[in-house]
N, C-alpha and C positions, 0 to 999 in steps of 0.2 A: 745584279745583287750588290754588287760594290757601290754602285749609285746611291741605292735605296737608305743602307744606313745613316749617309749624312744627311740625305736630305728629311729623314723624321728627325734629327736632331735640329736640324736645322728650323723646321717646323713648332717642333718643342719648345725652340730656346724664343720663338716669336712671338709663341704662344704667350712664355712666362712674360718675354719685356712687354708686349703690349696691355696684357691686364695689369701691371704694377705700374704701368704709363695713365691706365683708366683708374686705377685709386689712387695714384699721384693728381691726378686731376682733380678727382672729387676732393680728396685736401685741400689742395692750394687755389684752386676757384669757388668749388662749391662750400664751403666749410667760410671760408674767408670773404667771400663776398654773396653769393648765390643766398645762399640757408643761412647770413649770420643774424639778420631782424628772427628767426624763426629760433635760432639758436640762444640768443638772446632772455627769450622769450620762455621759451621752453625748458631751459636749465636753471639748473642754479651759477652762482656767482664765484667764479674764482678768484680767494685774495678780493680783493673790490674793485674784480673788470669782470665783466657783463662777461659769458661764457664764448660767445661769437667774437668778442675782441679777443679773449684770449688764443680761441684757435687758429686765428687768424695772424697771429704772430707763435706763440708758442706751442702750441699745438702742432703746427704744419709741421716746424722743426720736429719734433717728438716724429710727427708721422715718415718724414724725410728717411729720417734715420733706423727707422723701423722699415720701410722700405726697401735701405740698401742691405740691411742684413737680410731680410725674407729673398731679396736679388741674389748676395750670395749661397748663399743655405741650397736655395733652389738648383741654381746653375753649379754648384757644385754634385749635387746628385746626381743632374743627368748628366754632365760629367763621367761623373762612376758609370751611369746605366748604359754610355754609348761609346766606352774604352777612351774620353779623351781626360781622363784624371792626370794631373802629374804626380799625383804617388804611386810610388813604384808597390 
């Protein structure tokens, strides 16, 4: 029984980083290079850059940073849900 607890956290917290690894991806490859003729295309025009240029520079940032907070939010609650919070 002692096992088992860390290891679904463990499981959990693998879970969280490897899907915010897979929308970190679609960011910064697909949005930037992959989808940006499509994005281009299909959007309107930010300021007067093509929408696919702008994700590709400003946007990724926006999603970075949107990232690390959804990273901690996350791993802070199971945190709480698996006793390894530091608040007392």
């Amino acid at each position: 029984m002692k096992i088992e607890r860390p290891r679904k956290y463990r499981t959990a917290s693998l879970r969280i980083t490897f899907s915010l690894l897979a929308f970190w991806l679609l960011i910064s490859l697909g949005c930037g290079v992959v989808f940006r003729t499509w994005l281009d295309d299909n959007f309107p025009t930010v300021g007067h850059a093509p929408f696919g240029f702008w994700m590709a520079q400003q946007g990724a940032i926006i999603g970075f940073v949107l990232i690390l907070i959804t990273y901690a939010a996350l791993m802070n609650r199971l945190d709480k849900k698996y006793g390894y919070s530091e608040q007392a």
